[in-house]
C-alpha positions as CSV (number, residue, x, y, z in Angstrom):
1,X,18.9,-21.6,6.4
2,X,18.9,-20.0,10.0
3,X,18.8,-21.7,13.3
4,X,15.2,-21.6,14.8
5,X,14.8,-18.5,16.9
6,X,14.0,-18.9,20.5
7,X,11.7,-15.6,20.6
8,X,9.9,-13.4,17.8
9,X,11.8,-11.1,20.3
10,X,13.9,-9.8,23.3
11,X,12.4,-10.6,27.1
12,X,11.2,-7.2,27.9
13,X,9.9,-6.2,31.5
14,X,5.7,-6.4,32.1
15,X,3.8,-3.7,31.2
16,X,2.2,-1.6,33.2
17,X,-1.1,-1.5,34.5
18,X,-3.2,0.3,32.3
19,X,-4.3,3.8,33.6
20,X,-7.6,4.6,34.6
21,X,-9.3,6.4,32.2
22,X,-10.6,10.1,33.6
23,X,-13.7,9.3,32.6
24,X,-13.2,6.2,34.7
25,X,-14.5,2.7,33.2
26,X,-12.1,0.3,31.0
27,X,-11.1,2.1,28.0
28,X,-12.4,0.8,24.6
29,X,-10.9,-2.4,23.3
30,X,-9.3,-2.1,19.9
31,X,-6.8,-3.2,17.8
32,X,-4.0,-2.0,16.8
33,X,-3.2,-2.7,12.8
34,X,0.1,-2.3,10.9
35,X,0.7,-2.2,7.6
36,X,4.8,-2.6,6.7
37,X,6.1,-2.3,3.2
38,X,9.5,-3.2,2.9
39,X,12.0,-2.9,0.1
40,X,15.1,-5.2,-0.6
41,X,17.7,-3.0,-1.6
42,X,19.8,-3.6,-4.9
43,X,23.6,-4.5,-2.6
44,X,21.2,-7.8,-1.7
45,X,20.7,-9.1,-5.0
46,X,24.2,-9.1,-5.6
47,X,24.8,-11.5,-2.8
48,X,25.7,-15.1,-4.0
49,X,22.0,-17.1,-4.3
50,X,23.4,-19.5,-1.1
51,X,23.5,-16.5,1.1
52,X,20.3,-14.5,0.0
53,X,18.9,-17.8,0.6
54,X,20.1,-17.8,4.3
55,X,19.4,-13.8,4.9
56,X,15.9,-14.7,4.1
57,X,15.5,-17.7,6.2
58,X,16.1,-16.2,9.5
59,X,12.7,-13.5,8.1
60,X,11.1,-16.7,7.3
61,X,11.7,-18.4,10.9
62,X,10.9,-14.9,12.6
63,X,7.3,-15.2,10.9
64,X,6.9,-19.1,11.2
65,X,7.6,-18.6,15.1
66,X,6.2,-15.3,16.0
67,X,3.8,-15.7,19.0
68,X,0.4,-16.4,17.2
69,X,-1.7,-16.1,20.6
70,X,-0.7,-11.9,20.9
71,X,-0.6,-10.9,17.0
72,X,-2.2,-12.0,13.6
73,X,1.2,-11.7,11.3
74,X,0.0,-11.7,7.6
75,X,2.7,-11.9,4.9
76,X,1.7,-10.2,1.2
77,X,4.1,-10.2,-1.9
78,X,4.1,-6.9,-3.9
79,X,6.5,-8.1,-6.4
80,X,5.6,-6.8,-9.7
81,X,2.6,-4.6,-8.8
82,X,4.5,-1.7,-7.0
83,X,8.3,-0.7,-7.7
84,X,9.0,0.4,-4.5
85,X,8.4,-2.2,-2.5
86,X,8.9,-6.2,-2.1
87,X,6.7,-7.2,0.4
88,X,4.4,-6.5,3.1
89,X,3.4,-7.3,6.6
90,X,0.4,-6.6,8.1
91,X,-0.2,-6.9,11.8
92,X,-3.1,-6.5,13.9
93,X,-2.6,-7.0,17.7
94,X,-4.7,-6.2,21.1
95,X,-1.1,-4.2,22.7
96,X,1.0,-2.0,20.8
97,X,3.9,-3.3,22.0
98,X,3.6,-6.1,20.3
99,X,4.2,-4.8,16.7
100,X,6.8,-2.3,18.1
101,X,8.7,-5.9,19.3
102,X,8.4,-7.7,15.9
103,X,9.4,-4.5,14.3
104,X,12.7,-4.5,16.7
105,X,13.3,-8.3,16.0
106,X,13.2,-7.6,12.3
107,X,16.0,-4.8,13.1
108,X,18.1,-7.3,14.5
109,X,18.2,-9.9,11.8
110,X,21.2,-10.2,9.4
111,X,18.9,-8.8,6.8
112,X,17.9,-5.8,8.3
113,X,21.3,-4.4,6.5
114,X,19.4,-5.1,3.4
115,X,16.0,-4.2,3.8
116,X,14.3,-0.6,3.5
117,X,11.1,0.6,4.9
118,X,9.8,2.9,2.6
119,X,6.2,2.9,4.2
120,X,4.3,2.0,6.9
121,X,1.0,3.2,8.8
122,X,-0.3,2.6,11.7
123,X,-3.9,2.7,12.7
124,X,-6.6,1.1,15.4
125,X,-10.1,-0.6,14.6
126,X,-13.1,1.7,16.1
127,X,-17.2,1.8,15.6
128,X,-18.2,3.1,12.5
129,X,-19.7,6.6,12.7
130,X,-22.2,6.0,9.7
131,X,-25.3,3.9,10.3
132,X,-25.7,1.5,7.4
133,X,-29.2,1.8,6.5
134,X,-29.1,-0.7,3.8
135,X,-28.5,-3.5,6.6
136,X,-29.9,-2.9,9.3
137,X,-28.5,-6.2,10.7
138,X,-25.0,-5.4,9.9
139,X,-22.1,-5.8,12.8
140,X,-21.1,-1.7,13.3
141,X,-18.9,-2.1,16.1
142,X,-15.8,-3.1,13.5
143,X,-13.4,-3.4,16.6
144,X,-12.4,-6.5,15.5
145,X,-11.1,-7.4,11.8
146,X,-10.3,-11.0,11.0
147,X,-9.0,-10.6,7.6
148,X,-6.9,-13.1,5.2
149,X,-9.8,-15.1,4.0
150,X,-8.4,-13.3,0.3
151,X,-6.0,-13.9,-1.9
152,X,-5.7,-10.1,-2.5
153,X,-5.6,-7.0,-0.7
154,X,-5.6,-3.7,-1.7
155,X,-4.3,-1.1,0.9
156,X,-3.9,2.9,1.3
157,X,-4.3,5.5,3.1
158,X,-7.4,7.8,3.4
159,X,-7.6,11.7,3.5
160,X,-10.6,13.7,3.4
161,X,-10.5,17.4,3.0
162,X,-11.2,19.9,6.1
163,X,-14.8,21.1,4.5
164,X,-15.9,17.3,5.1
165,X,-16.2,17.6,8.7
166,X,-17.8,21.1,8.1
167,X,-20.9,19.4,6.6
168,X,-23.4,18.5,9.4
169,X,-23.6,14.8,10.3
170,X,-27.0,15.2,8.8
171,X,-25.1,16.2,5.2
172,X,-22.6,13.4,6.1
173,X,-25.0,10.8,6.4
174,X,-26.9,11.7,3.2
175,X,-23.5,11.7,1.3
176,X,-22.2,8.3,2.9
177,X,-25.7,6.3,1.9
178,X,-24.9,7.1,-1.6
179,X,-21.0,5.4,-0.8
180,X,-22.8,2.8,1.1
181,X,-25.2,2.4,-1.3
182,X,-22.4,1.8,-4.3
183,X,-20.5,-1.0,-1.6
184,X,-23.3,-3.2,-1.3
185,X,-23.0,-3.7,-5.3
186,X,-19.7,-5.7,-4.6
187,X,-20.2,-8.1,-2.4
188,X,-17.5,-9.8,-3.6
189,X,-15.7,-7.1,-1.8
190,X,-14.2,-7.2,1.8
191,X,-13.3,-3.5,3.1
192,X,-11.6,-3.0,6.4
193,X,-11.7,0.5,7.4
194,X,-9.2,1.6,10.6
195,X,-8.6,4.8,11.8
196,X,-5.2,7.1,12.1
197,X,-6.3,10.3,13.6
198,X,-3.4,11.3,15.6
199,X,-1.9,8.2,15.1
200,X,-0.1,8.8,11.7
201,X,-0.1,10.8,9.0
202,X,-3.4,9.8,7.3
203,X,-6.8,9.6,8.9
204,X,-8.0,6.5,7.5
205,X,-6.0,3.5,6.4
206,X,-8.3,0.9,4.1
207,X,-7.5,-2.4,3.0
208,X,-9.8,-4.0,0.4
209,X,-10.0,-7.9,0.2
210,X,-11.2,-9.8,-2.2
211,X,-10.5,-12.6,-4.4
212,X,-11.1,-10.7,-7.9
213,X,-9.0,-7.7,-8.8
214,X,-11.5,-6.8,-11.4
215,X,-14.3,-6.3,-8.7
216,X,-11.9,-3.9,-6.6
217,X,-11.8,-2.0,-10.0
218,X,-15.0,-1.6,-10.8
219,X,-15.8,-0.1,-7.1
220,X,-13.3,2.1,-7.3
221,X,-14.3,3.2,-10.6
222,X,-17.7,3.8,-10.0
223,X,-17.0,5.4,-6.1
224,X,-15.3,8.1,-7.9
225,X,-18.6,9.2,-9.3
226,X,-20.4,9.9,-6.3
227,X,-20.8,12.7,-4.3
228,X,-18.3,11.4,-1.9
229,X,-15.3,12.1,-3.9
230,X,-15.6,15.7,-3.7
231,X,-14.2,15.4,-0.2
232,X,-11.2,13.4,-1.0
233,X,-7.6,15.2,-0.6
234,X,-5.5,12.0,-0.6
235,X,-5.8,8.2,-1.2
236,X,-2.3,7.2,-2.4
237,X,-0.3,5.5,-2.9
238,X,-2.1,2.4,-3.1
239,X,-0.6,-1.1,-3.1
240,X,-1.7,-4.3,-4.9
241,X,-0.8,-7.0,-2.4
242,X,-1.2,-10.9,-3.0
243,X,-1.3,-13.0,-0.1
244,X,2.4,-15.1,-0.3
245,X,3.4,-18.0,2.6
246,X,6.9,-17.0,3.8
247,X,8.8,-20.0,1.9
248,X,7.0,-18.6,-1.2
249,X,7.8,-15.3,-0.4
250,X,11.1,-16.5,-0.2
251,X,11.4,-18.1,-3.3
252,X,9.9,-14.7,-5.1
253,X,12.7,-12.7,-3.4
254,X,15.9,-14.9,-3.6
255,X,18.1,-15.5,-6.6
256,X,17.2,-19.5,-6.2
């Protein structure tokens, strides 16, 4: 196995003070979320079983030492439910920089010469714009997601079609209480909802937790009746991720 790393990554000069906003005032707090997918490619699994072993380690030590205090670092297998990818990382930090850096120390590994990264979206955590009516009492402001409480977690991204936002935000409204309506059913059911517009290529990226596959399912099934899905254009590819501890992860991936 690797040496202990003495940084999730390089030294890299302060940042600079945020701007003021022209508005003035602090601009809104939010996180910034990352979901990785990444693919071992076939040249690694013909690699002896000692060295896939070590290739591995020095991923595994990058995610055991990464600097828990700036970033939440989540590890997911997606071995047997998606063909396209291995594994996933997702990553929710206050500074941008943060993910770019653990991105850029993941580069610099031995394994990066192995490893593929056939998706990846990027999206922040803002207020919802749809008053939940059915809870009155529920938290809106959705700036902050604490998530890995599940086993599972079911992520992709979100488009709606243009006509959506030509419906008033009276239509809107009406349309989501019917959604919201459907949610409450599952409560079984974690969804964290973050926002690409401008960011990336979607406008939405969701991640469903919960600790019953069957539940996700069902919600999925019956969402697709209501009014809603008229104004979908794109929700895939979706991924089926289980929530894996590195050495596990390791174990799943390596010829050992």
């Amino acid at each position: 196995m690797s040496q202990m790393p003495t940084s999730s990554h390089a030294p890299r000069p302060a940042a600079a003070p945020m701007p003021e906003r022209p508005s003035g005032g602090p601009p809104p707090r939010r996180q910034y979320i990352s979901f990785a997918f990444y693919k071992l490619l076939p040249d690694f699994r013909r690699l002896p079983a000692t060295q896939q072993a070590e290739l591995l380690g020095g991923l595994a030590s990058l995610i055991e030492f990464h600097d828990r205090q700036k970033m939440i670092l989540l590890t997911y297998s997606t071995v047997g439910t998606r063909p396209d990818t291995d594994f996933m990382f997702w990553k929710i930090s206050w500074d941008l920089d943060e993910i770019q850096a653990h991105s850029a120390a993941i580069n610099r590994l031995p394994l990066a010469g192995y490893l593929a990264t056939p998706y990846s979206y990027l999206a922040q955590t803002k207020r919802s714009t749809y008053l939940d009516k059915l809870d009155p009492s529920h938290d809106e402001s959705r700036t902050t997601i604490r998530p890995g409480k599940h086993k599972y977690v079911f992520v992709y991204p979100f488009v709606k079609t243009r006509e959506w936002y030509l419906l008033s935000k009276h239509a809107r409204q009406g349309i989501m209480d019917e959604h919201i309506e459907v949610g409450t059913k599952y409560q079984s059911v974690r969804l964290n909802t973050t926002y690409s517009f401008g960011l990336d290529d979607q406008e939405f990226v969701v991640a469903f937790e919960t600790e019953y596959p069957a539940d996700f399912l069902d919600l999925v099934q019956e969402l697709r009746e209501t009014e809603g899905s008229r104004f979908t254009l794109r929700d895939t590819p979706i991924f089926t991720c289980v929530q894996t501890p590195p050495q596990l992860l390791i174990r799943q991936l390596a010829g050992i």
